[in-house]
N, CA, C and O atoms as CSV, one atom per row, in Angstrom:
chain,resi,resn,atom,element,x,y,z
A,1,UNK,N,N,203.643,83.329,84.703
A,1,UNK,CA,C,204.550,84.346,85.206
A,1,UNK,C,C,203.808,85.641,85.525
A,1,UNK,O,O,203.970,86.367,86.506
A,2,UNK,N,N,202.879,85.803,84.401
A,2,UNK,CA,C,202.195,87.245,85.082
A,2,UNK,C,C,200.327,87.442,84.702
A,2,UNK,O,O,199.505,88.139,84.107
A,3,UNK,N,N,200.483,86.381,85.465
A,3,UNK,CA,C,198.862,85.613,86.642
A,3,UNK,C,C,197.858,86.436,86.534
A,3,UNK,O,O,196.776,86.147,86.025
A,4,UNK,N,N,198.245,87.784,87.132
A,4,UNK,CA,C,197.474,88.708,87.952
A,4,UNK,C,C,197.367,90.057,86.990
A,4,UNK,O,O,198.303,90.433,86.284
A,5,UNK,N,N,196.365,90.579,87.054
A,5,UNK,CA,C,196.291,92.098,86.543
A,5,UNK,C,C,195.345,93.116,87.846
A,5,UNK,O,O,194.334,92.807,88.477
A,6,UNK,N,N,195.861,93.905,87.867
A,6,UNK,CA,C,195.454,94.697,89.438
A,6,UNK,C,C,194.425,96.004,88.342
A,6,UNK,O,O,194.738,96.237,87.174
A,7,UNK,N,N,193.398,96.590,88.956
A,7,UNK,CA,C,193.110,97.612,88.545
A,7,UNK,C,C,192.760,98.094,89.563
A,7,UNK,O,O,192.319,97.323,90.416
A,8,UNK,N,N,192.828,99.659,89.882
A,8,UNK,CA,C,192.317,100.571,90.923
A,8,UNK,C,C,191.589,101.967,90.712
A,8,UNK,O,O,192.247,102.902,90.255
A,9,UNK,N,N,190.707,102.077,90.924
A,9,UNK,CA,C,189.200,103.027,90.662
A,9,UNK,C,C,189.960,104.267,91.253
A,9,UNK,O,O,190.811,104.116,92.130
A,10,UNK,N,N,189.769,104.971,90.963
A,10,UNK,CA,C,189.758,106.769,92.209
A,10,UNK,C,C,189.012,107.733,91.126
A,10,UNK,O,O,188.618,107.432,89.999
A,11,UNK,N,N,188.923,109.184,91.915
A,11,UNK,CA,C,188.323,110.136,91.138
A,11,UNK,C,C,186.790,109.535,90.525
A,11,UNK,O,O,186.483,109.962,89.412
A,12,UNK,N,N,185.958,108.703,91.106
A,12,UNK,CA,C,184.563,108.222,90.645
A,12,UNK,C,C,183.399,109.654,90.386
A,12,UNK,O,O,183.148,110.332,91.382
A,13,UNK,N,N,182.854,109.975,89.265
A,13,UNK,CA,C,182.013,111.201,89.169
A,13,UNK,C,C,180.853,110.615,88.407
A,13,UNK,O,O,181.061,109.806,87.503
A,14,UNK,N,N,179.730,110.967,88.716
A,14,UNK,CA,C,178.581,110.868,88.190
A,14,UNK,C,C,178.455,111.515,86.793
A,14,UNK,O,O,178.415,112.741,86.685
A,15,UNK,N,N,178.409,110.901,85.992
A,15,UNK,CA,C,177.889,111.292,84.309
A,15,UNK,C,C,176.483,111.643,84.292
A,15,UNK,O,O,176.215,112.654,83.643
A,16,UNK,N,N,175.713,111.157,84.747
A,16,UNK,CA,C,174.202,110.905,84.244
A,16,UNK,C,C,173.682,109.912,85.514
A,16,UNK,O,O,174.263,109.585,86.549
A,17,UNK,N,N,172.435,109.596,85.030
A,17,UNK,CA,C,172.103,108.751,86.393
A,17,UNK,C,C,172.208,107.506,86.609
A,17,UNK,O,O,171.907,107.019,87.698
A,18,UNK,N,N,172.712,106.708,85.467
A,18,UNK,CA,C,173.169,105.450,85.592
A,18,UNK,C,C,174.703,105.261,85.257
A,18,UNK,O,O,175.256,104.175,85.435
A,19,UNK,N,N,175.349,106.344,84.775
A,19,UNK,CA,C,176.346,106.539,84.223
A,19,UNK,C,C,177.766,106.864,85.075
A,19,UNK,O,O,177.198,106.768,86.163
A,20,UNK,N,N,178.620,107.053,85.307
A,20,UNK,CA,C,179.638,107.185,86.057
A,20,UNK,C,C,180.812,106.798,85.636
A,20,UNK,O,O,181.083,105.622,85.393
A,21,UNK,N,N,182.251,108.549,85.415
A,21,UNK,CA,C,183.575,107.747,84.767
A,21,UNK,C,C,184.047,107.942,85.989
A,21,UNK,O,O,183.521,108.231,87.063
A,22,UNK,N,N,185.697,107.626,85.454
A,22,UNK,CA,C,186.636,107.187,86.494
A,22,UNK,C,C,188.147,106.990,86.340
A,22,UNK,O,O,188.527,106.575,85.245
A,23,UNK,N,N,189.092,107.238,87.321
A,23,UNK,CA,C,190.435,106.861,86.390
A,23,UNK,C,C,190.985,105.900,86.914
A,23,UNK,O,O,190.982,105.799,88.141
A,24,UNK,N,N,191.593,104.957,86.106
A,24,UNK,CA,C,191.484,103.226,86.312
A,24,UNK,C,C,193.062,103.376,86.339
A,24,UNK,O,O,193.658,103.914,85.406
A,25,UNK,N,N,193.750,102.837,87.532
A,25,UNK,CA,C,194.794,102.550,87.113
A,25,UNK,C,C,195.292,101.152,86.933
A,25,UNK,O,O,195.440,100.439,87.926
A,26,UNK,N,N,195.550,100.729,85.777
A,26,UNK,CA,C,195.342,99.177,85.592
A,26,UNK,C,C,197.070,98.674,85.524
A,26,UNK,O,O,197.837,99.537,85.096
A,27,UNK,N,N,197.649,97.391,85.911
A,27,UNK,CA,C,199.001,96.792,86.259
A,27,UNK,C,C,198.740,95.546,85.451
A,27,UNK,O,O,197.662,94.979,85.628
A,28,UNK,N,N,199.544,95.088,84.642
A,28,UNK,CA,C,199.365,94.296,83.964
A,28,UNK,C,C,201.403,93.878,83.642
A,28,UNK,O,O,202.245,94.770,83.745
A,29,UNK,N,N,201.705,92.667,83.339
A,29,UNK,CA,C,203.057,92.257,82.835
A,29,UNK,C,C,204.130,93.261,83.650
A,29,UNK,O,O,205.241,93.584,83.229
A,30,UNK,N,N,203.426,93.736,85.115
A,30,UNK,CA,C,204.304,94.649,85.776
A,30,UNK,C,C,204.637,96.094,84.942
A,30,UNK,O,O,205.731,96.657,84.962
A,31,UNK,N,N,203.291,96.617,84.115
A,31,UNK,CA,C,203.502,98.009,83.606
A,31,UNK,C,C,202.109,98.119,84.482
A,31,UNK,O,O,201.199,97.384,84.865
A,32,UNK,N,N,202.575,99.708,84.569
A,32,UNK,CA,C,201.114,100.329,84.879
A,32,UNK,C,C,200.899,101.514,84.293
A,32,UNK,O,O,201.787,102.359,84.182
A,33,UNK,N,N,199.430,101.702,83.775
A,33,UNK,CA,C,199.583,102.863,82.907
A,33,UNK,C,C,197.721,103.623,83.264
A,33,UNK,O,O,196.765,102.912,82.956
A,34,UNK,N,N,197.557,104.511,83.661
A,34,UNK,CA,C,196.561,105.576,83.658
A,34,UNK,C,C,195.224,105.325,82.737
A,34,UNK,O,O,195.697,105.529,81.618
A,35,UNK,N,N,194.333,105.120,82.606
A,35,UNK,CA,C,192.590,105.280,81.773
A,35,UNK,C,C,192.007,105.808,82.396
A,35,UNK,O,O,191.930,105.814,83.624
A,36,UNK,N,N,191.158,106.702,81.141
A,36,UNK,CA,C,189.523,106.871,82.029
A,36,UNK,C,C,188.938,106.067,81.127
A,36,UNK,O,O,189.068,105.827,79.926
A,37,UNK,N,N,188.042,105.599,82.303
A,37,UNK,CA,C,186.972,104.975,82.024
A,37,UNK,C,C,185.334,105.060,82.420
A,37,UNK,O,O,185.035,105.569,83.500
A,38,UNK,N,N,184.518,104.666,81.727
A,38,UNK,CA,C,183.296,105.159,82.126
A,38,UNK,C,C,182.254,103.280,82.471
A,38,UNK,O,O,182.322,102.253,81.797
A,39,UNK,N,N,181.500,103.534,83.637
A,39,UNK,CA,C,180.830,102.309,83.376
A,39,UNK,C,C,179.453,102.244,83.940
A,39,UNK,O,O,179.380,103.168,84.750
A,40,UNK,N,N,178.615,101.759,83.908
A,40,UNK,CA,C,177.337,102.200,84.014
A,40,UNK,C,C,176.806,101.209,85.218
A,40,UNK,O,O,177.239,100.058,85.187
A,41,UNK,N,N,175.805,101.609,86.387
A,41,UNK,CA,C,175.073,100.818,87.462
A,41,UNK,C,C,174.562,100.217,87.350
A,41,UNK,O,O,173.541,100.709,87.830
A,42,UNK,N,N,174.021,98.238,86.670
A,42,UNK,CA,C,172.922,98.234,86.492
A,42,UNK,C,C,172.183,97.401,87.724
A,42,UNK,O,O,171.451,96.581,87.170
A,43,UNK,N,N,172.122,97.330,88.497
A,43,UNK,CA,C,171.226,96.912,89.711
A,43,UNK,C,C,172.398,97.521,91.363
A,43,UNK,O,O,173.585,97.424,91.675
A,44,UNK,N,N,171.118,98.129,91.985
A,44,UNK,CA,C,171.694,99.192,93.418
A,44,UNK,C,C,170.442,98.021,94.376
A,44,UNK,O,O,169.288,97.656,94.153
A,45,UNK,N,N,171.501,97.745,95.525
A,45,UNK,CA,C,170.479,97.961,96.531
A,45,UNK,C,C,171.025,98.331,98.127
A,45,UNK,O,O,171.856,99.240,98.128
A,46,UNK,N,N,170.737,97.853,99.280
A,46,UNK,CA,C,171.266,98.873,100.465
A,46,UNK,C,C,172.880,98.779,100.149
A,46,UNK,O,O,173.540,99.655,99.590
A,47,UNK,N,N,173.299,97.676,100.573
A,47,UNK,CA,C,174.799,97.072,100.947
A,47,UNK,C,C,175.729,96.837,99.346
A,47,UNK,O,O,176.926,96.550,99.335
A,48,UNK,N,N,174.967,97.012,98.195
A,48,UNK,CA,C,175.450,96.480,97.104
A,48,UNK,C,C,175.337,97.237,95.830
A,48,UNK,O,O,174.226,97.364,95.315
A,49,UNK,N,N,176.572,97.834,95.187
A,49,UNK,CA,C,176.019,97.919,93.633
A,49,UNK,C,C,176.400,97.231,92.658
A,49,UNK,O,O,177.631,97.247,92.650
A,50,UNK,N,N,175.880,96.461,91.591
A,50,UNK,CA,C,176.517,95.971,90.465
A,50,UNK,C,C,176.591,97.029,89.151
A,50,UNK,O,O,175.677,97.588,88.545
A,51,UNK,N,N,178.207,97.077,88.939
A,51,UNK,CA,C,178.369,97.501,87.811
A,51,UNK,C,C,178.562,97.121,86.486
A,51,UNK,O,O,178.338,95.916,86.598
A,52,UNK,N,N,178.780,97.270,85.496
A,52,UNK,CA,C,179.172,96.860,84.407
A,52,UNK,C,C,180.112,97.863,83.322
A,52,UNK,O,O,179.749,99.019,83.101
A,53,UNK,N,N,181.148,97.376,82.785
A,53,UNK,CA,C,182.062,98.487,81.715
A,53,UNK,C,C,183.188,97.695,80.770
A,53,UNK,O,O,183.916,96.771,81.133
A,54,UNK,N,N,183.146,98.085,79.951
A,54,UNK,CA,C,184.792,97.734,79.357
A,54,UNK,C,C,185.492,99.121,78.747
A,54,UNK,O,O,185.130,100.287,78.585
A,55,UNK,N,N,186.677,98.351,78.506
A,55,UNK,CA,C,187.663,98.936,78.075
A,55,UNK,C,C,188.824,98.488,76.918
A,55,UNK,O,O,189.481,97.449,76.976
A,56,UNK,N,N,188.919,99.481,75.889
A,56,UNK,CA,C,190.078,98.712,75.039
A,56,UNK,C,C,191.016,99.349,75.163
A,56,UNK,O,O,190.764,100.519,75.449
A,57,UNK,N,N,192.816,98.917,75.007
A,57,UNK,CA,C,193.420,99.248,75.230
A,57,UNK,C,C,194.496,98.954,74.436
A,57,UNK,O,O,194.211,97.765,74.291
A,58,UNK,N,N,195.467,99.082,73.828
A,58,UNK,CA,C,196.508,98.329,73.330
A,58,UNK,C,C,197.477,97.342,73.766
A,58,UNK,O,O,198.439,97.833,74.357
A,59,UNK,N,N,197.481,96.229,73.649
A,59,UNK,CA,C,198.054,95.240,74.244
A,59,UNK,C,C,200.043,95.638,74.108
A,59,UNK,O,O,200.639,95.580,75.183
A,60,UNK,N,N,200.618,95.882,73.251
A,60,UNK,CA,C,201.812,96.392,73.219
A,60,UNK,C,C,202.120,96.753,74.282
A,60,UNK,O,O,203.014,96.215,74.934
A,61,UNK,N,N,201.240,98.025,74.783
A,61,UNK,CA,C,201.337,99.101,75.748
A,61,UNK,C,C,201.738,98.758,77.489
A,61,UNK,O,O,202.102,99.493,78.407
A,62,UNK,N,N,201.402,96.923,77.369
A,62,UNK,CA,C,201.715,96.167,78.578
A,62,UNK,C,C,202.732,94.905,77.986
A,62,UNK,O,O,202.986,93.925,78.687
A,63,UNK,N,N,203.075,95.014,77.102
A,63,UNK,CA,C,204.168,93.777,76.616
A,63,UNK,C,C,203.353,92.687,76.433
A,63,UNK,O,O,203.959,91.635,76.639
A,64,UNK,N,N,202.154,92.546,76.110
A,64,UNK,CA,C,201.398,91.478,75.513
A,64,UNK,C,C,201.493,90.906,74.299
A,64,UNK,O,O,200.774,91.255,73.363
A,65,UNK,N,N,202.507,89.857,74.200
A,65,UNK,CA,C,202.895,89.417,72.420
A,65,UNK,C,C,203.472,90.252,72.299
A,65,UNK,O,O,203.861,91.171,73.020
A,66,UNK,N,N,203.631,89.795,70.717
A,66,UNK,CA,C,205.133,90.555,69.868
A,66,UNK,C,C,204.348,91.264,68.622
A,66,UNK,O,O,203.482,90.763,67.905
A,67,UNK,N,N,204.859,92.465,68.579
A,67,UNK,CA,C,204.982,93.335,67.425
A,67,UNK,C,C,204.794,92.575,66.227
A,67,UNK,O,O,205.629,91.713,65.955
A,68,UNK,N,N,203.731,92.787,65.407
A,68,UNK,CA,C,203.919,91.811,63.944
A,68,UNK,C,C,204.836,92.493,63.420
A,68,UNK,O,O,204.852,93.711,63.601
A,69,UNK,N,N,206.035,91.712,62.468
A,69,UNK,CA,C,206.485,92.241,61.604
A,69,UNK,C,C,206.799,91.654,60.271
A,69,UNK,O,O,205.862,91.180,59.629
A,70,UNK,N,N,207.853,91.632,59.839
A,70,UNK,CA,C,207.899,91.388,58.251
A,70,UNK,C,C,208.703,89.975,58.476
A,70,UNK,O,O,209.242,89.546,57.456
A,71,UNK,N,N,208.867,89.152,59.725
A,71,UNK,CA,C,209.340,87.808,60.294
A,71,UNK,C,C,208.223,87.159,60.246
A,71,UNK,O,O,208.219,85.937,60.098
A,72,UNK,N,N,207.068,87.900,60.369
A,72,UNK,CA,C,205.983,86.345,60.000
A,72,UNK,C,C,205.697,85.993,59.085
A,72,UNK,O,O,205.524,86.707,58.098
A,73,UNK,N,N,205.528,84.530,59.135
A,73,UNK,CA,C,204.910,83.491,58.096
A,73,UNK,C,C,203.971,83.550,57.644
A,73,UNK,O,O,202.964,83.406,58.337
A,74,UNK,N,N,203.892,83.765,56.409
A,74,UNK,CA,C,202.410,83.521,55.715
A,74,UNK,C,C,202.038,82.832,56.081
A,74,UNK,O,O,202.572,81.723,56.060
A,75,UNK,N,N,200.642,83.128,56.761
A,75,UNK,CA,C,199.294,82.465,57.185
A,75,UNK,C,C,199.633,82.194,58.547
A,75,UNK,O,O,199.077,81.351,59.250
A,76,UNK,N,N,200.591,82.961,58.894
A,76,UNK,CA,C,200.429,82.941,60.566
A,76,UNK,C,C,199.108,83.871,60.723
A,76,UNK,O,O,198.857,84.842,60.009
A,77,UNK,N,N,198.243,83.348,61.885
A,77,UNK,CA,C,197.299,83.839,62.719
A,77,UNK,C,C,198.278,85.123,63.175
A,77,UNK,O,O,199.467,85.001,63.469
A,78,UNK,N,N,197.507,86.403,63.172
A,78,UNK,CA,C,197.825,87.423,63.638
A,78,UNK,C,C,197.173,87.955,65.100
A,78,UNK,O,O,195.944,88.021,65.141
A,79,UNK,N,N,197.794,88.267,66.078
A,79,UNK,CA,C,196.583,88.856,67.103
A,79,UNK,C,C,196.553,90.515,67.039
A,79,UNK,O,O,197.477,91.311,66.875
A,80,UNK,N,N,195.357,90.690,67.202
A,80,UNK,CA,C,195.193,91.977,66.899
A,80,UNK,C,C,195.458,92.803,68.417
A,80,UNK,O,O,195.133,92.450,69.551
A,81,UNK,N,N,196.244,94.153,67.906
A,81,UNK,CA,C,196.524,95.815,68.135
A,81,UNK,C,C,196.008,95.910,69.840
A,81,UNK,O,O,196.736,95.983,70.830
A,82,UNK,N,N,194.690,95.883,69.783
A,82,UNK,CA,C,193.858,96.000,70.618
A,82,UNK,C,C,193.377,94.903,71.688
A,82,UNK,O,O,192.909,93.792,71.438
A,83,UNK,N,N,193.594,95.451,72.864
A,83,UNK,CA,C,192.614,94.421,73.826
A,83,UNK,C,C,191.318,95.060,74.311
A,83,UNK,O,O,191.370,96.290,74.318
A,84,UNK,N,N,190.038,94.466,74.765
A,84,UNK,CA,C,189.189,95.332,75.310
A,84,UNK,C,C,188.801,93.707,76.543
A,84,UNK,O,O,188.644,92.489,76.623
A,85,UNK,N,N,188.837,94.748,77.099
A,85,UNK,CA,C,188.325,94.038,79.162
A,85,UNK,C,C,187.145,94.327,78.715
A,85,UNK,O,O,187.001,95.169,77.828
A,86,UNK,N,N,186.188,93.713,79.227
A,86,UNK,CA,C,184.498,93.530,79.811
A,86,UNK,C,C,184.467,93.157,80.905
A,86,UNK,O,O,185.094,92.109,81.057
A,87,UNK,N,N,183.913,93.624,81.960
A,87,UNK,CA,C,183.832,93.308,83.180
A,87,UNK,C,C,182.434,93.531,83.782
A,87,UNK,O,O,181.849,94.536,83.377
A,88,UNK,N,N,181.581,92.485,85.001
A,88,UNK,CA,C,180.474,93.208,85.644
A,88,UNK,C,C,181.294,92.691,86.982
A,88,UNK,O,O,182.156,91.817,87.066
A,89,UNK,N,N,180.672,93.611,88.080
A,89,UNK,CA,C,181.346,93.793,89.265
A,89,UNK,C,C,180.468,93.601,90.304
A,89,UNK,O,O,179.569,94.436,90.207
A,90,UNK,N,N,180.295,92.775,91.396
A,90,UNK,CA,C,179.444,93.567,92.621
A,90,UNK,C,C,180.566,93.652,93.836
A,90,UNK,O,O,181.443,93.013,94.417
A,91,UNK,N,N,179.838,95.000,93.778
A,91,UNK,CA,C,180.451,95.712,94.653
A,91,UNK,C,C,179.871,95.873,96.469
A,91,UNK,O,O,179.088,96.792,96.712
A,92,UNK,N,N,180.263,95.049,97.489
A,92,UNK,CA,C,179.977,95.190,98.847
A,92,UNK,C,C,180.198,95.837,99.692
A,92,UNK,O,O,181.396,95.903,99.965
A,93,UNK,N,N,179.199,96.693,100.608
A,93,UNK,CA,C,179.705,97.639,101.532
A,93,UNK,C,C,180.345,96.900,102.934
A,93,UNK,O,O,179.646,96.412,103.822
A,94,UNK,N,N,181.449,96.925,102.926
A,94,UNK,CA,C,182.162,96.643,104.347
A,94,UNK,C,C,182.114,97.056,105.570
A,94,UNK,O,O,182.862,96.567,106.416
């Protein structure tokens, strides 16, 4: 039902010289919600950069699973609070 997660870059600024944040707007379970994020260059050449970054986020915050509460079963597997994305990217000039 919900396949797809969209993210979109804007505001890109140089940190340092391999370094670079950014504000991510990421769509997920049909929420969308605002990050910055920072992610670093590691190979440039004419037409191409590859990046690399993650991000953690709270899974709640997009309706991912259910709230633990005082309904679970002992020795249910719990999933944890937090999600974190890892991503490397190449990026092509069009």
């Amino acid at each position: 039902k919900f396949a797809n997660a969209t993210v979109d870059i804007a505001n890109v600024k140089k940190k340092d010289d391999k370094t670079y944040t950014a504000d991510a707007k990421v769509k997920v379970h049909g929420i969308e919600k605002k990050f910055p994020v920072t992610f670093e260059v590691v190979e440039q050449k004419d037409d191409w950069v590859r990046i690399k970054g993650e991000h953690t986020f709270k899974r709640l915050d997009f309706k991912v699973g259910k709230k633990p509460g005082p309904d679970m079963k002992k020795g249910d597997d719990g999933v944890a609070d937090e999600m974190t994305v890892k991503m490397q990217l190449t990026l092509k000039k069009t």
